[in-house]
C-alpha positions as CSV (number, residue, x, y, z in Angstrom):
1,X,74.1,4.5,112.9
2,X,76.6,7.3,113.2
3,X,77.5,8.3,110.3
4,X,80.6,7.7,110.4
5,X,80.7,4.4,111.0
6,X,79.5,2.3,108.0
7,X,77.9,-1.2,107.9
8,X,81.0,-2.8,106.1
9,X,83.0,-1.3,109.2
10,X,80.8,-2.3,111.8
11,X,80.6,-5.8,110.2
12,X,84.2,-6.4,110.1
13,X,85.1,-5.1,113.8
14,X,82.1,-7.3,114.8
15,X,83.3,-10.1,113.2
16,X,87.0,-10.0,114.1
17,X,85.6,-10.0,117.6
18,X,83.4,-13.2,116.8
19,X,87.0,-14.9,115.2
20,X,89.0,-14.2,118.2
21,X,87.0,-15.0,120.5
22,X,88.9,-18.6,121.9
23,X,87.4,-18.4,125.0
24,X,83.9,-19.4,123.6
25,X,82.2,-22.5,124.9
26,X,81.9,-24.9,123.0
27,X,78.6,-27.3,122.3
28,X,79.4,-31.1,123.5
29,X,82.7,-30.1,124.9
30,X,81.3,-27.5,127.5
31,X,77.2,-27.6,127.5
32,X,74.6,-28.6,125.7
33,X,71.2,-27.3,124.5
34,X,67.8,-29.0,124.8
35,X,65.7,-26.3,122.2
36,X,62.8,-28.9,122.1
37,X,59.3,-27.4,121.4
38,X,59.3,-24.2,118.9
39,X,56.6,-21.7,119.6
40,X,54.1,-19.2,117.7
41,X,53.2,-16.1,119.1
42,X,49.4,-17.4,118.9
43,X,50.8,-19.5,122.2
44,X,50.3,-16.8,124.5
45,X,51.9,-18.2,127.5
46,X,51.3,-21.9,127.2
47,X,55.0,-24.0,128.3
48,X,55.6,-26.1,125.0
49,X,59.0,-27.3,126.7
50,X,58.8,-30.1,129.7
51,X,62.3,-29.9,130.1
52,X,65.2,-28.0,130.8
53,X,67.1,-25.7,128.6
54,X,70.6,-27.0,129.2
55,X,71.3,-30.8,129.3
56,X,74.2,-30.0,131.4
57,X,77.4,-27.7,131.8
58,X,80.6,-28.8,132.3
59,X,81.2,-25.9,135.3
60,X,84.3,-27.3,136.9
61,X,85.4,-26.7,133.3
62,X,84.1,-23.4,132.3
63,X,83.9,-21.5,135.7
64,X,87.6,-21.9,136.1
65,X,88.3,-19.5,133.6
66,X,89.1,-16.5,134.8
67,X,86.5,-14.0,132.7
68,X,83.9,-16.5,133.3
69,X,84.7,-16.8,137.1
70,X,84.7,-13.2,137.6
71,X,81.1,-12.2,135.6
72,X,79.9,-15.4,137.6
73,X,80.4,-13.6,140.6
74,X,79.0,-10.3,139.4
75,X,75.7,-12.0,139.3
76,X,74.3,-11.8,142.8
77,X,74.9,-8.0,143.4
78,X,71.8,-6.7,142.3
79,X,67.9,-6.4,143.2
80,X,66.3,-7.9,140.3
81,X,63.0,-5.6,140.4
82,X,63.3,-2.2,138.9
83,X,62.4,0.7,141.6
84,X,64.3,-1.1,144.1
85,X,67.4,1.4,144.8
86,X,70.8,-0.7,144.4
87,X,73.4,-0.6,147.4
88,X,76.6,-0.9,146.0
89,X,79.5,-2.5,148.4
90,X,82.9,-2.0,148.7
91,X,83.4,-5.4,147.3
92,X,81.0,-5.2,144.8
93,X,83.0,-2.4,143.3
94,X,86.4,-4.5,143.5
95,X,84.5,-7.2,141.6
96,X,83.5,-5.2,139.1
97,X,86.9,-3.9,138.3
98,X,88.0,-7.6,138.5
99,X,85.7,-8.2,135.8
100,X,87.0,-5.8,134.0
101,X,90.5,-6.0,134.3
102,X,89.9,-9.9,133.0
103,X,88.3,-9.2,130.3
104,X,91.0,-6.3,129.0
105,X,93.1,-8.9,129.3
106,X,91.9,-11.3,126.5
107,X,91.3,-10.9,122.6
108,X,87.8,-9.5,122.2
109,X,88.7,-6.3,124.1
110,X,91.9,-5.6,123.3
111,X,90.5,-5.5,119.6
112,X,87.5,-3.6,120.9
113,X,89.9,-1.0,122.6
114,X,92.2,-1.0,119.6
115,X,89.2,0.3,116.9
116,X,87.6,2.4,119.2
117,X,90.6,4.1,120.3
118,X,91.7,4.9,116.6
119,X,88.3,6.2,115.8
120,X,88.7,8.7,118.9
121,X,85.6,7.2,120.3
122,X,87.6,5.5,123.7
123,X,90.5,6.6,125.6
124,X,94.2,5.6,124.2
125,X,95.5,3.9,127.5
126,X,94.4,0.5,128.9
127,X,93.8,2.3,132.5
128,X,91.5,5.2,130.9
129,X,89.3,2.9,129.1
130,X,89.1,0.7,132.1
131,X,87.4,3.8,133.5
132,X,85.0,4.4,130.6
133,X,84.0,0.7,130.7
134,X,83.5,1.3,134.4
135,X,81.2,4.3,133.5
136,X,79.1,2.3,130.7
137,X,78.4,-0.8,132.6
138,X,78.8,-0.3,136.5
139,X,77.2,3.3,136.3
140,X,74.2,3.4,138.5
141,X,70.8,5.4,137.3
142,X,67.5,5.8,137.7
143,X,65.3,3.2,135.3
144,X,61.7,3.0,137.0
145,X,59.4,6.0,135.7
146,X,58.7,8.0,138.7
147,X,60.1,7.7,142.2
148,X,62.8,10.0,143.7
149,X,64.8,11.7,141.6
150,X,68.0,10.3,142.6
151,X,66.9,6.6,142.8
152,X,69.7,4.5,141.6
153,X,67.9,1.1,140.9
154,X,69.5,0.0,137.5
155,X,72.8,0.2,135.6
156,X,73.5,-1.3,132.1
157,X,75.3,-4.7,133.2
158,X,72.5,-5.5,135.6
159,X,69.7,-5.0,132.5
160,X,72.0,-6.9,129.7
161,X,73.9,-9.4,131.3
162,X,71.8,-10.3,134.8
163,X,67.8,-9.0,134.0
164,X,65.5,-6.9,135.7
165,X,62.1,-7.7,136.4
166,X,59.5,-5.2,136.9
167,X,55.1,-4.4,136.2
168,X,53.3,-3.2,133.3
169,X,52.9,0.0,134.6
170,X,56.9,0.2,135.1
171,X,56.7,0.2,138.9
172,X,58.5,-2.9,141.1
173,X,55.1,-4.5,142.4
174,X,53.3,-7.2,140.7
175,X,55.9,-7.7,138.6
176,X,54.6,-8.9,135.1
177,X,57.9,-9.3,132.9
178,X,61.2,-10.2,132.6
179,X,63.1,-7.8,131.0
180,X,67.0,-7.9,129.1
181,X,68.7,-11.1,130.8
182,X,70.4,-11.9,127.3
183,X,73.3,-13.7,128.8
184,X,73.2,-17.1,128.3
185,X,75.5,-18.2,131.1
186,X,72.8,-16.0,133.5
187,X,70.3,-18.4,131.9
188,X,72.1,-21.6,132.6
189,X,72.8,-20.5,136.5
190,X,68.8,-18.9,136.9
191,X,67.8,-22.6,135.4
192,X,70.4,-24.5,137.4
193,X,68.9,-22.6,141.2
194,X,65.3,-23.9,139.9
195,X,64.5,-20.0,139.3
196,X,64.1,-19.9,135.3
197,X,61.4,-22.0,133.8
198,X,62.2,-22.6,130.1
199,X,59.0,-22.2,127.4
200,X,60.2,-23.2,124.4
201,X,62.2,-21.1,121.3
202,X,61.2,-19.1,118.1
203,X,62.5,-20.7,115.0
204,X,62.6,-16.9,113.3
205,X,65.0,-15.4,115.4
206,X,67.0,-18.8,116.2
207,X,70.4,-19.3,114.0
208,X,70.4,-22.6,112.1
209,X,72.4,-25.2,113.9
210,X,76.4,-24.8,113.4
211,X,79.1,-27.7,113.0
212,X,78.3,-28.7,117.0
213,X,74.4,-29.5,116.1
214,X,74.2,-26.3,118.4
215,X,72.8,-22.4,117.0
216,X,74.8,-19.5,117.7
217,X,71.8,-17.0,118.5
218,X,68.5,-18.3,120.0
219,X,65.2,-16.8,120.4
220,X,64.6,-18.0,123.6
221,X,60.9,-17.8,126.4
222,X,60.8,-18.4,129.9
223,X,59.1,-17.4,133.4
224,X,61.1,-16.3,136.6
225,X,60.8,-17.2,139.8
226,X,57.3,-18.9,139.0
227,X,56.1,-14.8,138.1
228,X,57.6,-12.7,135.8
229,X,57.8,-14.0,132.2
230,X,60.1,-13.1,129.1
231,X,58.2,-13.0,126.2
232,X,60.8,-13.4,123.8
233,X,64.4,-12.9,124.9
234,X,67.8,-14.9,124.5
235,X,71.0,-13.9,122.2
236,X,74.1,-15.1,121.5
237,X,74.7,-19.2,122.8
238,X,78.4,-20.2,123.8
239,X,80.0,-17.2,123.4
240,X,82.7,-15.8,126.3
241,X,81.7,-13.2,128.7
242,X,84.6,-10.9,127.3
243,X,82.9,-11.2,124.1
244,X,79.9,-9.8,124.4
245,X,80.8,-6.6,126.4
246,X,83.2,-6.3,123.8
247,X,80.8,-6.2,120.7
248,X,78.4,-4.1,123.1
249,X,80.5,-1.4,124.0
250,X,81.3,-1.0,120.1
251,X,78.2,-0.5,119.5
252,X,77.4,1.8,121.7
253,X,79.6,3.8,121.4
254,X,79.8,3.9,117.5
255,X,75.8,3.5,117.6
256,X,74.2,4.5,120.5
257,X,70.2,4.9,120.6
258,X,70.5,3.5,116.8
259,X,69.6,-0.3,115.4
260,X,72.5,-1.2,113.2
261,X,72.8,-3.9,110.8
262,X,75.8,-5.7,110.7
263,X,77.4,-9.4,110.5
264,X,79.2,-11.4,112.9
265,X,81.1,-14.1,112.1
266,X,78.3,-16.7,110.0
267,X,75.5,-14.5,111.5
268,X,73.4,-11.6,109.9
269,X,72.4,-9.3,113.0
270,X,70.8,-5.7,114.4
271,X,72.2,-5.1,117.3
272,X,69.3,-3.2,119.6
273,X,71.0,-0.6,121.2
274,X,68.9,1.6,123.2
275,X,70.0,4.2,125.4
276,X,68.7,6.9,128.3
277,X,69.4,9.8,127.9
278,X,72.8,10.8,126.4
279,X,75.7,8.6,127.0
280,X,73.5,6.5,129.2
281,X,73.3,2.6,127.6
282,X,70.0,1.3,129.1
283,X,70.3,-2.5,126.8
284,X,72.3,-3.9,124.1
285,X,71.2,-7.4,122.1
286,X,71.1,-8.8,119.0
287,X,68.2,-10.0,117.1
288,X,69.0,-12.4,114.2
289,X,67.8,-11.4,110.4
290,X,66.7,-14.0,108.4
């Protein structure tokens, strides 16, 4: 953690962010969960789960609004399997900056902006740390070990919020694992196009049901596209779009490369945040401590 940045500060920036968060979904009003079967790591890859995830999603309902509409269509931009160079459009780029100008309009990031920018860790002006959000999230590198030198195959939104897939040996053939996809509204649409397969969750890493019968964070294990499987993956449940690149970007930038502990809102937390390279965020999640 940087040093200057304590636990108790961390925990109350993260959980200011959690309290204003209205645009969350919420559980029997907007979706609902089917956990079903928990799992033990002695399962190997055995499906304890004959059904889907969600029960259903109210989408007329949730995909009007506008930070959820414009993440939606972020989603398709991007060649899932790592070593596969990215071609970025000239509408891919307005979406992206549609994205972001949505979510700089809501609570969650104007909080976000407002610590980091009295912290000198973001710029002062709304249209300077637009550009630095560009620059975290949209930036393209290079995550496949070897290849070209300038292959661009990956960028920081595609791992986090959409998911990569990609071999053991790190290349883009055979692909044996799922990796990042912590978004849970990526997870609803993957299930939704018959594409995700849901395994089952891990009651250690799984928040204890709230007031809506519903957990907050879930340790979560599916399979791809009938390939590639997640071992153990998942996050935060419900919670807006604008939220989570909110709590993200704060902890990056206050704790890049580190694995703070923090709390948000009724939930004990580290936040993974791993990075390439300097100022380079390569994931962001949060694993729940029991």
């Amino acid at each position: 953690m940087a040093s200057s940045i304590s636990e108790d500060e961390l925990s109350h920036i993260f959980t200011e962010l959690w309290d204003v968060d209205d645009n969350r979904c919420l559980s029997g009003e907007d979706y609902k969960l089917n956990l079903q079967s928990s799992l033990r790591r002695s399962d190997g890859d055995a499906n304890r789960s004959s059904e889907p995830l969600f029960l259903w999603l109210d989408e007329d309902r949730v995909l009007a609004r506008p930070t959820y509409r414009a993440f939606a269509a972020l989603l398709d931009n991007y060649e899932l399997a790592v070593g596969v160079p990215e071609s970025v459009t000239a509408e891919e780029l307005s979406e992206n900056a549609a994205f972001i100008q949505a979510c700089l309009d809501t609570r969650p990031m104007r909080a976000a902006h407002r610590f980091l920018a009295g912290r000198g860790l973001a710029s002062q002006s709304v249209r300077g740390f637009a550009a630095e959000l560009d620059q975290i999230w949209f930036r393209m590198y290079k995550r496949v070990r070897g290849g070209p030198r300038n292959l661009q195959d990956s960028s920081a939104f595609e791992h986090v919020f959409v998911g990569e897939t990609r071999s053991e040996d790190g290349s883009d053939s055979e692909a044996a694992s799922v990796t990042g996809a912590h978004n849970w509204l990526q997870l609803y649409l993957l299930e939704r196009a018959g594409r995700l397969n849901y395994f089952g969750y891990y009651r250690r890493g799984t928040a204890a049901p709230g007031v809506d019968g519903q957990p907050g964070l879930a340790a979560l294990k599916f399979s791809l596209d009938d390939g590639p499987v997640k071992p153990r993956g998942g996050g935060f449940v419900g919670v807006s779009p604008e939220f989570e690149l909110a709590l993200y970007t704060v902890a990056f930038l206050c704790c890049g490369g580190q694995r703070p502990q923090a709390r948000i809102g009724p939930h004990r937390v580290r936040v993974f945040c791993h990075t390439i390279g300097p100022g380079c965020l390569a994931t962001c999640y949060p694993e729940l401590i029991d």
